[in-house]
C-alpha positions in Angstrom: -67.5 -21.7 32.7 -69.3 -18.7 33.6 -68.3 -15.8 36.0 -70.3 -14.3 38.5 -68.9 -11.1 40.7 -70.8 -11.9 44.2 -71.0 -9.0 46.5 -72.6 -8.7 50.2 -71.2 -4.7 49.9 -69.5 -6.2 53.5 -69.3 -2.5 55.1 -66.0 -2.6 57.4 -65.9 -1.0 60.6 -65.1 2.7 60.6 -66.7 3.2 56.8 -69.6 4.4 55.8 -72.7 2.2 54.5 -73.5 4.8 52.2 -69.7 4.8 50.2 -69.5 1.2 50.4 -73.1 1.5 48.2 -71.2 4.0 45.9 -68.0 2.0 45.9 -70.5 -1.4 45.2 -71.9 0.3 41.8 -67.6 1.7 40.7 -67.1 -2.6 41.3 -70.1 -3.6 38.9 -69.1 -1.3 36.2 -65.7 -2.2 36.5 -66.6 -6.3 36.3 -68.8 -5.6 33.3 -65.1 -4.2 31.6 -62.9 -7.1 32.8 -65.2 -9.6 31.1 -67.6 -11.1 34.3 -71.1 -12.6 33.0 -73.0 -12.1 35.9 -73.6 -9.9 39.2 -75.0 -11.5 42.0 -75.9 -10.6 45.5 -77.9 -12.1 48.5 -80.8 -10.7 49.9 -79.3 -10.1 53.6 -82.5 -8.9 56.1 -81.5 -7.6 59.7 -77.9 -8.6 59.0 -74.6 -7.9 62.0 -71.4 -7.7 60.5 -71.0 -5.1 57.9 -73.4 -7.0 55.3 -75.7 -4.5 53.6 -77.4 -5.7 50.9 -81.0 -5.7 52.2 -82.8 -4.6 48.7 -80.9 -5.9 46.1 -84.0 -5.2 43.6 -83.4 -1.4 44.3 -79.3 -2.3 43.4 -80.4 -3.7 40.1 -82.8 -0.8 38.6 -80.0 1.6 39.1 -77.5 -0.4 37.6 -79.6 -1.6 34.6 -78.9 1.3 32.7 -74.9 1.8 33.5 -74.9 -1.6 31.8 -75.1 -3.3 28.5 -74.0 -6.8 28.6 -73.6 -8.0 32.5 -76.5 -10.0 33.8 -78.1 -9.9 37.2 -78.7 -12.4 39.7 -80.8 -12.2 42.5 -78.1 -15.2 44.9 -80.1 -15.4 46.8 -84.3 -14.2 47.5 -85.5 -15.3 50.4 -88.8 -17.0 49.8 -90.5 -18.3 52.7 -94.2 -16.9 52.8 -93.4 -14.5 55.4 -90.4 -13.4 54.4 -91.2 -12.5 50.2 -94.8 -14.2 48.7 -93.7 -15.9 45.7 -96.7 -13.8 43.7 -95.3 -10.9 44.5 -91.3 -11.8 43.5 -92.8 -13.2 40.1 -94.2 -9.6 39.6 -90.9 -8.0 40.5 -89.0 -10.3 38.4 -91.0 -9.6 35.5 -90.6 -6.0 35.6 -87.2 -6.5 36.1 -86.6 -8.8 33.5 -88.4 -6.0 30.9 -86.0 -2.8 32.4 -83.0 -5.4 31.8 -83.7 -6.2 28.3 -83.6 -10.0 29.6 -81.1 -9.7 31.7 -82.2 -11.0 35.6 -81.5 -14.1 37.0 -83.3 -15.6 40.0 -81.7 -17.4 42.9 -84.0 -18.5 45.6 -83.8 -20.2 49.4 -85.5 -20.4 52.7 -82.4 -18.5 54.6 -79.5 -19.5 57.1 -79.5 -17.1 59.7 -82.0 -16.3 62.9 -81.2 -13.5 62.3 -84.0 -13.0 59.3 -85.9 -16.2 59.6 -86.9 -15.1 63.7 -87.1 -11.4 62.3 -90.1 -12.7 60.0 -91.4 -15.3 62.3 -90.3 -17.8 59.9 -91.4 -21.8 61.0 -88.1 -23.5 60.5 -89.6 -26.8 59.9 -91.7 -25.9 57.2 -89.8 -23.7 55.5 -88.1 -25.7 52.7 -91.6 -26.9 51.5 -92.6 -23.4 51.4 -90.0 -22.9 49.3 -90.8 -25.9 47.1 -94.2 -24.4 46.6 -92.8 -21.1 46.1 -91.1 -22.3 43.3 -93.5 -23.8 41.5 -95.9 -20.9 41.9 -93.1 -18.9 40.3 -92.7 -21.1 37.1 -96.5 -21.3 36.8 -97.0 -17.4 36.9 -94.2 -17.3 34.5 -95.5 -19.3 31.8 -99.3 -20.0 32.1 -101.6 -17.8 31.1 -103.8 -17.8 33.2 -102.5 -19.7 36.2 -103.4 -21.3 39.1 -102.0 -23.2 42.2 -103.4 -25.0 45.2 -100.8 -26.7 48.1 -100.6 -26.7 51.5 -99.0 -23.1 51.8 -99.9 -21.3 48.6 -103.7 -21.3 47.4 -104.3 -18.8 44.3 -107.4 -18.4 42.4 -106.8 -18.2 39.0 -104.6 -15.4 37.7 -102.6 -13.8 35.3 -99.3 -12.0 35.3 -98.5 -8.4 33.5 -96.3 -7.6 32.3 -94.9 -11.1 31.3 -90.6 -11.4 31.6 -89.3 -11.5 28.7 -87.0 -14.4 28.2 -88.4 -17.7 27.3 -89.3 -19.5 29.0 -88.7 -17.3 31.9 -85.6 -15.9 33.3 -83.6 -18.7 34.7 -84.0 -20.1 37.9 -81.9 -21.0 40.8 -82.1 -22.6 44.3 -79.5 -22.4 47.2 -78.6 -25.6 48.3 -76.5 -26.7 51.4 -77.7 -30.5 52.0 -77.6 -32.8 49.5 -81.6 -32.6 50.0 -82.1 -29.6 48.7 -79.8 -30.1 45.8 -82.1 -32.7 45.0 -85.2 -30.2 45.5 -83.4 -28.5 42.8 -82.9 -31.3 40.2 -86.1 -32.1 41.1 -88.4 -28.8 40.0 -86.2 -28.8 37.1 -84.3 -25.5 38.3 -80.6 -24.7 38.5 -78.9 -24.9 41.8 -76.5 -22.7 44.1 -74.0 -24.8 46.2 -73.9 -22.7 49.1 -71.9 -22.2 52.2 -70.5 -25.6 51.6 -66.7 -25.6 52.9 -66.7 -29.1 53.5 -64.1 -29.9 51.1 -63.9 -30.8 47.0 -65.3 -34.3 47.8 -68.3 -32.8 49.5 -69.1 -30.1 46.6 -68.8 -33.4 44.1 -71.3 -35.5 45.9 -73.9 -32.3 46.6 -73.5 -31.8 42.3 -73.7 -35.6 41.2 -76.8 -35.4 43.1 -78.1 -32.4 41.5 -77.4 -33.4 38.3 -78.9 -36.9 39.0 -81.8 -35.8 39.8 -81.6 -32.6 37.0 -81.6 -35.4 34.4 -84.6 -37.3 35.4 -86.6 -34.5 35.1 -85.3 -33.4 31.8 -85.8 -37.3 30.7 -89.9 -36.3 31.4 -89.6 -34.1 28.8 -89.8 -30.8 31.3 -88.0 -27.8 30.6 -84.9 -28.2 33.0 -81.9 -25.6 33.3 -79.1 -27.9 34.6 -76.5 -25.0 35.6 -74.5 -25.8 38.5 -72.4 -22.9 40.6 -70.8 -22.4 43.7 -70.5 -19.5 46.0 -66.6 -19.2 46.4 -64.9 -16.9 48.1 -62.1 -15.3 45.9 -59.4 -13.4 45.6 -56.5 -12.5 43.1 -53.2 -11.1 43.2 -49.9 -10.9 41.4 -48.8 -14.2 44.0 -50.1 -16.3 46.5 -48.4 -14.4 49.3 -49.5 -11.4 48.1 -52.9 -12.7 47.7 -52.9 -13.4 51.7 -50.8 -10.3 53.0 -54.0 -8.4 51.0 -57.0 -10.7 51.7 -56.4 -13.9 53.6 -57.3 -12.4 57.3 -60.6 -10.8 55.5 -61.7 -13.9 54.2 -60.9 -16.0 57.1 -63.1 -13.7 59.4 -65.9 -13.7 56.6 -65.9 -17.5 56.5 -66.3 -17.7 60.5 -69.0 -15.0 60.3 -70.7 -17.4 57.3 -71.1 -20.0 59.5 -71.4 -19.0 62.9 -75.0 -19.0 63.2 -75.5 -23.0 61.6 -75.1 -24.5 65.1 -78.4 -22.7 66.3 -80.2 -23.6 63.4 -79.0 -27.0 64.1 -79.9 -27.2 68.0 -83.6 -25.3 67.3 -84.4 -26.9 64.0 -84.7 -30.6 63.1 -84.6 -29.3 59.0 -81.3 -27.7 59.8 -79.5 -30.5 61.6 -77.5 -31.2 58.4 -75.3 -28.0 59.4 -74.1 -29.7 62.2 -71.5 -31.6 59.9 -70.4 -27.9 58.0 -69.8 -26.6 62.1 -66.8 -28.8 62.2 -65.4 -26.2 59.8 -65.1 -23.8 62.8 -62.6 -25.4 64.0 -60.3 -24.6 60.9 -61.3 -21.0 60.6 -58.1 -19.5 61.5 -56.4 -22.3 58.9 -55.5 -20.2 56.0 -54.6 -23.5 53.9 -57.4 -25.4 54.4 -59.1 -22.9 53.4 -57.2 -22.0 50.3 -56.8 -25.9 49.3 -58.9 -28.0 50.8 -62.5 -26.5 51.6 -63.8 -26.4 48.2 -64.9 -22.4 48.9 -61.8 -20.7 47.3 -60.7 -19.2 44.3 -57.4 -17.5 45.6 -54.1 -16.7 45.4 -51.6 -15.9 41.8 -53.8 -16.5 38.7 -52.0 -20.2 38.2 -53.6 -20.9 41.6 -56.8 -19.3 40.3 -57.0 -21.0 37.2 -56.0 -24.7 39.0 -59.1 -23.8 41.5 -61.4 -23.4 38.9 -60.5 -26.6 36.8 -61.3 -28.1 40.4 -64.7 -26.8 40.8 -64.9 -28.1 36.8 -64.1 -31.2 37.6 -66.8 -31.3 40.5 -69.2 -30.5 37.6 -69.4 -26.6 38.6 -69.9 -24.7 35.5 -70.7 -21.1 37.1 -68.3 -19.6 39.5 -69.9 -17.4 42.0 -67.4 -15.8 43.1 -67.5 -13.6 46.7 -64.8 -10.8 46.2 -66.0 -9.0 48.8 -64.6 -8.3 52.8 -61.2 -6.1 52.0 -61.0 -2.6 51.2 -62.2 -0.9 47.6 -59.0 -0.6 46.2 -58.2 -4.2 46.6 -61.5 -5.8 45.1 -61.0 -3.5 42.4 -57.7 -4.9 41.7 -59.0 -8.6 42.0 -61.8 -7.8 39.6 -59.3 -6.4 37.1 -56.6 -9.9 37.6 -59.5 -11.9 37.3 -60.4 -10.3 33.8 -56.8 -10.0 32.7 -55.4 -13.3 33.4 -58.2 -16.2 34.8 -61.3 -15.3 32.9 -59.6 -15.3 29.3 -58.0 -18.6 29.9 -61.5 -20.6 30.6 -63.4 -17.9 27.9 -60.6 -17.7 24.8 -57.7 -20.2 25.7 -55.9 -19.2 22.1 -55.9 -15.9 22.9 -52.8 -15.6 24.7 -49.3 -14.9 23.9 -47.1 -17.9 24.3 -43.5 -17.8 25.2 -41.1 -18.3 22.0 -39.0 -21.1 23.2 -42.5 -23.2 24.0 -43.6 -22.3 20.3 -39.9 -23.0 18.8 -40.4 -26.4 21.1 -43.4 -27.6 19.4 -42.3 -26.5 15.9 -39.0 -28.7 16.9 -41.1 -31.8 17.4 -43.7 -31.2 14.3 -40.2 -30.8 12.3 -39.3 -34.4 14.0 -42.9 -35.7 12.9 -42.8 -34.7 9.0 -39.2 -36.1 8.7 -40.6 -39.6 10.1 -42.8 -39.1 7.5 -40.7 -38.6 4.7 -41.2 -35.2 4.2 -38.2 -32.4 3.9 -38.6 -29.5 6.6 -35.6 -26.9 6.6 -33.8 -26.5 9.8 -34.1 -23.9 11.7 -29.9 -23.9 11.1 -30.6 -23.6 7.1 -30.5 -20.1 5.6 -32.9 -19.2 3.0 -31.0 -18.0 -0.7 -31.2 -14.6 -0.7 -33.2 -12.8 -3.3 -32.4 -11.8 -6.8 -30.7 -8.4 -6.8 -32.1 -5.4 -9.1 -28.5 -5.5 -10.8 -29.0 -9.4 -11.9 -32.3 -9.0 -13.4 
């Protein structure tokens, strides 16, 4: 399982956009030392609500250098042709990849919100083939030398990327996926795949996955070069209890999750390729139900770090194998803290299990019943009642 610290540097009202940026960099350094894998933010354009990540490309190049072993994800680009040409994000990825020593991920998706996709005169129904194309423009650029590609909305002459990324074959990439259709898209180009915005419960995030990986395998069978890494955007949170946990974060998280989807009905009324988000609006009417969302919408890593850590072996057992985790919405102080329980008590139980100091009467337990097992055996094993002779004195010898 791998760890992703997801930030949308939510700005909450009364602060300032430019401290939340400062206090955005203090959190990546600080999830680099607790032990995360990844940072990851969404490319949010024209955004209400506090979100401010509009240039996460300018995030990264400052935050290469504070770094040494934290990767970077772009979760998500916005790749429709009018929003980001997919020539021009192979470029930038490159580049990045190089000033990263290897170190940049690529999510991609065609958006969720009018609030962009209108913004960039985006055409709704044609959008997820754009991004389809996109995608393959991307891995073509990436590893042919020259390369060329002609669709319905991409037409390039042949070409030839500089510099080239780094990591072979190119850094990995990623597609946000809602419907089961585009987890499918994903499988399909051979990519890795974002469950996103899903809410709709453990059952639903299984289904989306099994699809994925379906359709991941089929490709790989054709001999194609397939990265098969599932995550899930979760929102999380982690304190010293559960009640804790919601006293600090549970009315933050709740607004962010009725912010999340509050714009899916319109794409669902304008858009016939959004009308699978009318089955997610039923969520809406649970937003102000704290444990649905903690145990039953498949979109939260919260509460103690038992709760944590049981959260987590569900999104396992849904097939997840990268948490994306949103600790975001609450004050500084508080994701700070979160960042440091997750690193202290959930991360090291998924990344070194043996690591940790077990209780003595569990260890005296076990020992009891191994004692039990070489006696069956036929094999003598002092009691722990028995006392060991003591050693020769100096005056004997």
């Amino acid at each position: 399982m791998k760890f992703m610290f997801f930030s949308e540097a939510e700005t909450l009202p009364g602060a300032s956009y430019q401290t939340r940026c400062w206090e955005l960099v203090e959190q990546v350094i600080h999830a680099e030392k607790w032990g995360f894998d990844t940072f990851g933010v969404s490319e949010q354009q024209y955004a209400i609500g506090g979100i401010a990540t509009s240039c996460p490309e300018v995030l990264f190049a400052y935050l290469f250098p504070l770094t040494k072993t934290l990767r970077f994800a772009h979760a998500i680009t916005l790749l429709p042709r009018r929003m980001n040409h997919a020539l021009r994000i192979a470029s930038r990825t490159a580049v990045q990849d190089v000033l990263s020593n290897g170190r940049i991920e690529l999510g991609v998706g065609r958006g969720n919100t009018t609030l962009a996709l209108h913004a960039f005169e985006v055409d709704l129904e044609t959008n997820r083939d754009e991004v389809n194309e996109g995608i393959q423009v991307l891995k073509k650029a990436f590893t042919e030398d020259p390369f060329m590609f002609y669709g319905e909305h991409y037409k390039i002459p042949p070409r030839s990327l500089v510099p080239k990324p780094v990591q072979t074959p190119h850094p990995p990439l990623y597609l946000a996926a809602t419907s089961l259709e585009s987890h499918k898209m994903a499988g399909d180009l051979g990519i890795g795949v974002y469950s996103w915005s899903n809410f709709m419960g453990w059952e639903a995030l299984a289904d989306s996955v099994a699809v994925f990986r379906q359709a991941s395998a089929a490709t790989k069978a054709r001999g194609e070069h397939v990265n098969d890494s599932a995550g899930a955007l979760i929102q999380a949170y982690c304190a010293e209890t559960d009640a804790i946990a919601e006293a600090e974060a549970g009315a933050g998280n709740l607004k962010w999750l009725g912010i999340a989807i509050d714009g899916y009905p319109r794409l669902a009324k304008i858009a016939q390729s959004y009308a699978y988000m009318n089955k997610i609006t039923e969520v809406a009417k649970k937003t102000d139900d704290f444990d649905y969302f903690k145990e039953r919408s498949g979109a939260a890593i919260f509460g103690s770090p038992e709760s944590c850590i049981r959260a987590i072996e569900r999104c396992q057992a849904c097939g997840i194998d990268q948490a994306v985790m949103r600790i975001d919405s609450i004050p500084h102080d508080k994701i700070m803290k979160s960042i440091e329980m997750f690193g202290r008590y959930v991360i090291p139980h998924f990344k070194s299990p043996r690591n940790f100091m077990r209780p003595a009467e569990d260890v005296m337990a076990d020992i009891r019943v191994m004692r039990d097992q070489a006696r069956a055996m036929g094999v003598y094993v002092e009691s722990s009642s028995e006392r060991r002779p003591a050693p020769p004195s100096a005056a004997a010898e």
